[in-house]
C-alpha positions as CSV (number, residue, x, y, z in Angstrom):
1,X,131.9,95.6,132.8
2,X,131.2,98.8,134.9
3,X,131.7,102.2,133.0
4,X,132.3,105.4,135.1
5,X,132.5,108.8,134.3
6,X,134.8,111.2,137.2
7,X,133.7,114.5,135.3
8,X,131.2,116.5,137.0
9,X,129.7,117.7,133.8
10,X,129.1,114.3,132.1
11,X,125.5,114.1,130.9
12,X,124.1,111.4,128.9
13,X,120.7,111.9,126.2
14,X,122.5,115.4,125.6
15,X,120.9,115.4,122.4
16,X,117.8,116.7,124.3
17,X,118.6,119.9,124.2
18,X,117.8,121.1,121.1
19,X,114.3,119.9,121.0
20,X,113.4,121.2,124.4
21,X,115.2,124.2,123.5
22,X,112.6,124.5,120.7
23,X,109.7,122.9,122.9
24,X,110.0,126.2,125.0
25,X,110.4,128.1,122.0
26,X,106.9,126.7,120.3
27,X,105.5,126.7,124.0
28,X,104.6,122.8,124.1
29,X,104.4,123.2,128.2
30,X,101.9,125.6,127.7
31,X,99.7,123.8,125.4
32,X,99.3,120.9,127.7
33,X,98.7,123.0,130.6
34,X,95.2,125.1,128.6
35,X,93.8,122.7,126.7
36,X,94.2,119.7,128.6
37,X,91.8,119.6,132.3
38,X,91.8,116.3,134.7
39,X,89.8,117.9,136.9
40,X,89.7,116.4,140.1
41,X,91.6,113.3,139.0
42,X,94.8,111.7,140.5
43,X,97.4,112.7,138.0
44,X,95.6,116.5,137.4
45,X,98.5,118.4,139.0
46,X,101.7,119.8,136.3
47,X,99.5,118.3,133.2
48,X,102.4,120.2,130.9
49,X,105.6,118.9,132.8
50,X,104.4,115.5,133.1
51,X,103.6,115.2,129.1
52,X,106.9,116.7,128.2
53,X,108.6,114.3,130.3
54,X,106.9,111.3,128.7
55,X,107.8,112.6,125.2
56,X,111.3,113.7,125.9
57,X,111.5,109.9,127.3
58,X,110.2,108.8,123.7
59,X,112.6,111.4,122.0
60,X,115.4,109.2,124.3
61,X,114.7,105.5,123.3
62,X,111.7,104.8,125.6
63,X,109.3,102.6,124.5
64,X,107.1,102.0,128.4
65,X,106.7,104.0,131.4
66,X,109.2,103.0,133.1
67,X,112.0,103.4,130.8
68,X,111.6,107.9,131.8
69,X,114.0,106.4,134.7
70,X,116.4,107.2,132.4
71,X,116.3,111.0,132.5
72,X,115.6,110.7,136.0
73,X,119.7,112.0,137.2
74,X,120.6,115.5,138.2
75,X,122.6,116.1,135.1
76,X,119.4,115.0,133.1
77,X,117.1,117.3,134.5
78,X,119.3,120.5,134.1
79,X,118.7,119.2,130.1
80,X,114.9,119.3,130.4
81,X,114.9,122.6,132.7
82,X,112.6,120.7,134.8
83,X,112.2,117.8,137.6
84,X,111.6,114.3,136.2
85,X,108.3,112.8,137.6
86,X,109.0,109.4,138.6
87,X,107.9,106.5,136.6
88,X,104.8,105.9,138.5
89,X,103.8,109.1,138.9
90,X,103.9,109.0,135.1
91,X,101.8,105.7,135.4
92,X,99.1,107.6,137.6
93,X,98.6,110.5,135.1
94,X,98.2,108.4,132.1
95,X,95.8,106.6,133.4
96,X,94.1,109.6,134.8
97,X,92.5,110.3,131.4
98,X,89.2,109.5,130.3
99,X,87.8,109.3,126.8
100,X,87.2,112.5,126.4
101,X,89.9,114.0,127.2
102,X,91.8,112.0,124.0
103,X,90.6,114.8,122.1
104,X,91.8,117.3,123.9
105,X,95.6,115.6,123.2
106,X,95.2,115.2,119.7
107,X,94.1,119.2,119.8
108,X,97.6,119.8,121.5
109,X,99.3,117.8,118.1
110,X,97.3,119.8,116.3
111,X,98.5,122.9,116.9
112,X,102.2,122.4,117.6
113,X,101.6,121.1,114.3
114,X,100.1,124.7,112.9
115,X,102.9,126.4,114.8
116,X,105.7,124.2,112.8
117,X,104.2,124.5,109.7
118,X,103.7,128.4,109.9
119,X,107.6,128.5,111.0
120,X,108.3,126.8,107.3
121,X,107.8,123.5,107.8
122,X,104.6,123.5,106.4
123,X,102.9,123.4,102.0
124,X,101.5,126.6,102.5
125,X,100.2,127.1,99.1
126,X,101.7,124.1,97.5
127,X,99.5,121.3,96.4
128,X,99.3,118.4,99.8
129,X,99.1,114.9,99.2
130,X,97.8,112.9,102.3
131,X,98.2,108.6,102.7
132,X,95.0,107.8,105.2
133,X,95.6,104.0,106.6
134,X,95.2,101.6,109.5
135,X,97.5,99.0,111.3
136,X,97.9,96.9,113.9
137,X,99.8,97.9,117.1
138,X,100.0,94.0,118.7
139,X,100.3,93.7,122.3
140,X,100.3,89.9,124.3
141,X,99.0,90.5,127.9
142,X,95.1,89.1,127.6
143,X,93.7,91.6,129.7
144,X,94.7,94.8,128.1
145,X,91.2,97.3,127.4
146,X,90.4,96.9,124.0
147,X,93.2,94.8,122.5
148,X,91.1,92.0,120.4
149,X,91.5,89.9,117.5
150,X,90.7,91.3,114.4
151,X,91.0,90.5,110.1
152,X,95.1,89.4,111.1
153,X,94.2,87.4,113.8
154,X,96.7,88.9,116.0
155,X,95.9,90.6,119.6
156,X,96.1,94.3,119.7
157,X,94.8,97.9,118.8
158,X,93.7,98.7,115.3
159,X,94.3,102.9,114.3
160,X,93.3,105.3,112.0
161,X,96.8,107.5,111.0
162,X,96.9,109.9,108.3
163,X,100.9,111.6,106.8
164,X,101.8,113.6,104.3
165,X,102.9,111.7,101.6
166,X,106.2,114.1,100.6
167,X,107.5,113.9,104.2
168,X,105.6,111.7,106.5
169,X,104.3,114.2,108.6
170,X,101.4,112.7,110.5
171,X,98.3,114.7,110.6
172,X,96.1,112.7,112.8
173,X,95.7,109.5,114.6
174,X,92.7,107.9,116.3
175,X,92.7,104.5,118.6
176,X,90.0,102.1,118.2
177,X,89.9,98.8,119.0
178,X,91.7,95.8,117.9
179,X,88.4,94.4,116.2
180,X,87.3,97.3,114.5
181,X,86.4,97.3,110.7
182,X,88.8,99.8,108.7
183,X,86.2,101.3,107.4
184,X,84.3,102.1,110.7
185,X,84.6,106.1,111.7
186,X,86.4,106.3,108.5
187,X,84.6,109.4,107.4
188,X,84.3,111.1,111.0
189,X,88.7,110.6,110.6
190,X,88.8,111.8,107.3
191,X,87.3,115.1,108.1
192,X,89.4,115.6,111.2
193,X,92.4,114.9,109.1
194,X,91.2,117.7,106.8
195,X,90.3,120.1,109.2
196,X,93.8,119.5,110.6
197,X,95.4,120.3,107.9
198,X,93.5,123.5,106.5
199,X,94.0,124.3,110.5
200,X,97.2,124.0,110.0
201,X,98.0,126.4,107.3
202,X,97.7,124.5,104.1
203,X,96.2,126.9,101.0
204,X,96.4,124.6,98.5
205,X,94.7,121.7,97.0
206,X,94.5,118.7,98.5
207,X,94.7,114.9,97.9
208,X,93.9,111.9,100.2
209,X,95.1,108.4,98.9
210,X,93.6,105.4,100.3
211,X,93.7,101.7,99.8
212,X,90.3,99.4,99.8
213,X,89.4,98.9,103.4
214,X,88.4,103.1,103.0
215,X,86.5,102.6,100.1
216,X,82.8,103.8,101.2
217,X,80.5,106.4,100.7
218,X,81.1,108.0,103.9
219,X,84.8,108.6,103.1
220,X,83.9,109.6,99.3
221,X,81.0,112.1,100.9
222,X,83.5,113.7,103.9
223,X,86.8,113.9,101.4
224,X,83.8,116.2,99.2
225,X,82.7,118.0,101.8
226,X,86.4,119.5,102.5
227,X,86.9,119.9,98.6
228,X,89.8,117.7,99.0
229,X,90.2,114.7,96.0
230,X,90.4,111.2,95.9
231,X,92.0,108.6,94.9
232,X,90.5,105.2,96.6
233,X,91.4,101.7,96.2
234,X,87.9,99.9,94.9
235,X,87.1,96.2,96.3
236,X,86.8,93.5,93.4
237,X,83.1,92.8,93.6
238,X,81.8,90.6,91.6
239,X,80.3,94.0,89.3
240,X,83.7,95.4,89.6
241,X,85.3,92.2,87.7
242,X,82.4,92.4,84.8
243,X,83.6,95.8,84.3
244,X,87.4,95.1,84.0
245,X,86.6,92.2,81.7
246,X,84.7,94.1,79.3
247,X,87.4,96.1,78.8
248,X,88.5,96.4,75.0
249,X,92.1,94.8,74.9
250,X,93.2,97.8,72.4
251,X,92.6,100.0,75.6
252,X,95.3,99.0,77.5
253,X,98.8,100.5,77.3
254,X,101.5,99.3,78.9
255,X,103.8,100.7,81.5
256,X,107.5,100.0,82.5
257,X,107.8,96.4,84.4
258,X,110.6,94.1,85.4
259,X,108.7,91.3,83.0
260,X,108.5,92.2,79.6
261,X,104.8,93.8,78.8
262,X,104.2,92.7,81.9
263,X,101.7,95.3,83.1
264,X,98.8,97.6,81.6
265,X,96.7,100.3,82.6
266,X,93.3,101.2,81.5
267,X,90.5,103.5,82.1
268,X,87.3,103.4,81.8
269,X,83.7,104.8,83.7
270,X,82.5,103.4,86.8
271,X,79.1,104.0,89.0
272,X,81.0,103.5,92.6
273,X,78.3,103.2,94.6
274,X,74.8,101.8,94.3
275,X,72.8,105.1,94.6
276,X,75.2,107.2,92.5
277,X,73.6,109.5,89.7
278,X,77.4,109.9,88.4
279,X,80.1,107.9,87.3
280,X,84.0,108.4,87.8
281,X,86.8,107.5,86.9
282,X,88.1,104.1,87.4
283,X,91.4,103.2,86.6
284,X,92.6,99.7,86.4
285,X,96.1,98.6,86.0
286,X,96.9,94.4,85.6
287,X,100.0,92.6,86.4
288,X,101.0,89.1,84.8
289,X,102.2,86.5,87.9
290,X,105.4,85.9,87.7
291,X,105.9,82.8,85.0
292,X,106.5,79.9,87.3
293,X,104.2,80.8,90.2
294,X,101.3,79.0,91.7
295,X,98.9,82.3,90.6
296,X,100.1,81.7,87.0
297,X,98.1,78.3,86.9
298,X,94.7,79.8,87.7
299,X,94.9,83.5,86.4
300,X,96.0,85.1,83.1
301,X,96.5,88.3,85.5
302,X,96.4,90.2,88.6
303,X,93.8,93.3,89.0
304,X,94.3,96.7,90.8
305,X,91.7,99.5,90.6
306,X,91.0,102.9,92.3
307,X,88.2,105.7,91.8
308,X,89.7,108.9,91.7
309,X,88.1,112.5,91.0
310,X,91.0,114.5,90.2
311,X,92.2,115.8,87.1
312,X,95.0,114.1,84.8
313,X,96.6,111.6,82.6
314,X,96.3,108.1,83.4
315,X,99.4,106.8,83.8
316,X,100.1,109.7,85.7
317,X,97.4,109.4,88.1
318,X,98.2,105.7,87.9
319,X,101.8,106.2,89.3
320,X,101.1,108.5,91.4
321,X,98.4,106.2,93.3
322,X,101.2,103.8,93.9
323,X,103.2,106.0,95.8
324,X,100.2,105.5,98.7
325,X,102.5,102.7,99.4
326,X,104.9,105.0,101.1
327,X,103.0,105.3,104.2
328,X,104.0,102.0,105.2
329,X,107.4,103.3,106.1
330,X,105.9,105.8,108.2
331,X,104.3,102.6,109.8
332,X,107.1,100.6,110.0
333,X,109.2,103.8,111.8
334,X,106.3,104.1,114.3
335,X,106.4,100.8,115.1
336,X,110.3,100.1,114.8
337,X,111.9,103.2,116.2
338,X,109.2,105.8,117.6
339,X,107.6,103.4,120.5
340,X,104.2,101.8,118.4
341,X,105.7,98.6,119.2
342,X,104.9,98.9,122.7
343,X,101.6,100.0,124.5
344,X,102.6,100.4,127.7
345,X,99.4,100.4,129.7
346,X,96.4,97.7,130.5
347,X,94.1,100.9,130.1
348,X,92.6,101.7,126.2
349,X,92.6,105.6,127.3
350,X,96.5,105.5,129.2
351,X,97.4,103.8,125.4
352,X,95.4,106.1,123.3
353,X,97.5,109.4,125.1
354,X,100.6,107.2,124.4
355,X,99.8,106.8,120.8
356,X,99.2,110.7,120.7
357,X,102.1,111.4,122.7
358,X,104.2,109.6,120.1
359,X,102.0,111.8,117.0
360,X,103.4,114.8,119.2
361,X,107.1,113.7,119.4
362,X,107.4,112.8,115.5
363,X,106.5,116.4,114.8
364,X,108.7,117.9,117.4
365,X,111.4,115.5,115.5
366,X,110.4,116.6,112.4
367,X,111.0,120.4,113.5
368,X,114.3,119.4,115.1
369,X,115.6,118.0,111.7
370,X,114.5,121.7,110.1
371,X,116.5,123.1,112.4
372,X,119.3,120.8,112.3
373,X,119.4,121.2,108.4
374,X,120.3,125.1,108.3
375,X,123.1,125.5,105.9
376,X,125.2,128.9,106.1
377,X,127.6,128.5,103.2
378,X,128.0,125.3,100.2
379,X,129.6,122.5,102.0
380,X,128.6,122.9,105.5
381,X,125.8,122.3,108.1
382,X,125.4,125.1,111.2
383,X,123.1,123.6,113.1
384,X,124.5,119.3,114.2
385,X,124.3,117.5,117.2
386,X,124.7,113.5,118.1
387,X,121.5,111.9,119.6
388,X,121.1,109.3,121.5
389,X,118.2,106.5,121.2
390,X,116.8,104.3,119.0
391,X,114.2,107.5,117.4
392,X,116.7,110.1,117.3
393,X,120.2,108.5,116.5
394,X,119.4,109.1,113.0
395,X,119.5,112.2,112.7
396,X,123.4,112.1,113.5
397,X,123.9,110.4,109.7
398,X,122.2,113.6,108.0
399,X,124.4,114.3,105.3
400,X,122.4,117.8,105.1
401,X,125.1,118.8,102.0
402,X,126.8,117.3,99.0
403,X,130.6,118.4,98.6
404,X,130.7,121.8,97.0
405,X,127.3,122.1,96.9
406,X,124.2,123.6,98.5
407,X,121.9,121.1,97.8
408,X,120.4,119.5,100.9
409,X,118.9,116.2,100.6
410,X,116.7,116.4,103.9
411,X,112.7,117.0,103.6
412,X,111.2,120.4,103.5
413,X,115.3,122.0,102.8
414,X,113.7,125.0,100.8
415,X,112.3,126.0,104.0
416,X,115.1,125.6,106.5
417,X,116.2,129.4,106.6
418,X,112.9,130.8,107.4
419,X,111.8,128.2,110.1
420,X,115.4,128.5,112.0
421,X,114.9,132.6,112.2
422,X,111.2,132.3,113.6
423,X,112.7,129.5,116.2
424,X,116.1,130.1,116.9
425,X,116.4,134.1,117.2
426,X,119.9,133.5,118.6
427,X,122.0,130.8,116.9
428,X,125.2,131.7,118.3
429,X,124.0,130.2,121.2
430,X,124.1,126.5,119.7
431,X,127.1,126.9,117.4
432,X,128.7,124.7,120.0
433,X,126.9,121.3,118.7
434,X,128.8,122.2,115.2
């Protein structure tokens, strides 16, 4: 089947041009072009056009290099207000970056991140929750830089990311290698993810959840350097289990399950590390197996514990702890809809500006749905448009209002007025994607 179009003005991935519209608003181009330097190397020349074109690519469904083809028609490039660099032109400037110029990427998402959450998008004073984890991005070609084997046995890279748990926000993300140990540079990330947000405008205090593969001194000691609090998933050592058992069974209290007293939580004091002159707070919740399993036959029940240095009740605190569990959907939407699935280069640096590149589009996207989400009156949205691509066709099912309402249902809605008058001074001009 061949589909043709005899209009002039047919365009397709029009949804691009509110989130270049606010790209030039934020001054993305700009950013690029002053804090990133390739010096003498191939792909030096328009640092700021080529990495908006490889994002607005991502923004459009791409998941490799060569899929910017796409945008690569006249109509296209009226959209982006710029020429599209071919594909391997694209190729030559990703791979044109050497380690240390990673930094100088993840600088750029740092501050388009400050200049979105200053518009409204941000906490400000409002307590911040952050989810610190790792995963694996796979890949399958054998001589890809730094794509090893690691605790999965399966090929591939192996990042640090950190998001807000409320809205998935990402505040940082650092590449490492497939075989590397969670907790190695755990510390060095947590401290950029704190200086991040601080950076970034956040006032208030501050709470980093993290599951066991973080649990070490060097994460305890950076997370208390930024006088930020933790609550971190402990490892069942062998001391950890004589601790839980000596538990007095009158200490537990139970907590709402799907299996009848099912699951408890306790707490008790716990030395966390060897050379500790203080203990903490550990808190320890156990689950029955479900009658009928395998686990039933060898264990009376299942153990979960965390440190945690913050102030509250403990089933509260317990609760709350589980939610760290949320940042597996921001994983699974990297990987599923926002290009993580596919690293697109056989060089460790090209992948680790891809990766960022992808940080930088989720929080244009996450700008774009502020915007998106202005109400003017109960009952109806300003601000819609339909997007094209497997990231951004979503945002064409927000149901920003209820029926005689003006309650909005989309993240960070309490701020949606503010951010659209600091980014949009003229919205008559885009009444026309009502």
């Amino acid at each position: 089947m061949i589909v043709t179009f005899d209009d002039s003005n047919a365009v397709s991935n029009s949804g691009l041009i509110l989130p270049i519209t606010l790209a030039e608003r934020l001054g993305l181009r700009d950013l690029f072009d002053l804090h990133i330097d390739l010096e003498d190397r191939p792909g030096r020349a328009n640092v700021g056009r080529k990495a908006m074109a490889i994002i607005a690519s991502i923004l459009a469904g791409g998941d490799c290099v060569n899929d910017t083809a796409i945008l690569e028609s006249p109509n296209a490039q009226v959209i982006l207000g710029q020429i599209m660099p071919a594909p391997s032109t694209l190729g030559v400037f990703l791979r044109s970056f050497e380690t240390s110029d990673i930094a100088d990427v993840e600088r750029v998402a740092a501050l388009l991140l400050k200049r979105a959450w200053l518009a409204g998008a941000g906490p400000g004073d409002e307590p911040l929750t952050i989810d610190v984890d790792s995963t694996i991005c796979q890949v399958y070609g054998n001589k890809k830089e730094g794509a090893y084997f690691g605790y999965t046995k399966v090929r591939g890279y192996h990042p640090h990311l950190a998001a807000v748990g409320k809205t998935g926000d990402i505040l940082g993300i650092v590449t490492r290698e497939g075989n590397a140990n969670t907790a190695r540079g755990a510390g060095e990330f947590v401290t950029q993810v704190i200086n991040n947000a601080r950076a970034a405008g956040a006032t208030g205090e501050i709470t980093m959840r993290f599951d066991s593969g973080f649990f070490s001194r060097a994460v305890r000691d950076a997370a208390s350097a930024g006088d930020v609090r933790i609550c971190i998933t402990t490892r069942m050592s062998k001391r950890l289990k004589q601790v839980i058992a000596a538990i007095p069974e009158e200490t537990w209290t139970s907590i709402p399950y799907w299996l009848e007293g099912g699951a408890d939580v306790a707490e008790v004091k716990y030395r966390a590390f060897a050379r500790d002159r203080q203990d903490v707070r550990l808190i320890v919740r156990r689950v029955k197996p479900t009658p009928g399993s395998q686990l039933a036959l060898f264990s009376d029940y299942d153990y979960h514990a965390f440190i945690i240095d913050r102030q509250g009740e403990t089933l509260f605190l317990e609760a709350d702890h589980r939610r760290h569990a949320q940042i597996e959907l921001v994983i699974k939407d990297l990987k599923g809809g926002s290009r993580w699935n596919h690293v697109p280069s056989r060089y460790m640096n090209a992948n680790a500006v891809w990766l960022a590149l992808v940080w930088l589009a989720l929080v244009w996207l996450a700008l774009v749905w502020l915007v998106i989400c202005v109400t003017t009156q109960p009952g109806t949205v300003q601000l819609h448009t339909t997007w094209h691509g497997a990231t951004a066709h979503n945002l064409a099912r927000c149901n920003c209002t209820q029926p005689g309402t003006n309650r909005c249902y989309c993240r960070n809605c309490n701020n949606h007025t503010k951010a659209s008058t600091v980014l949009l001074s003229d919205r008559r001009t885009y009444h026309s994607f009502s």
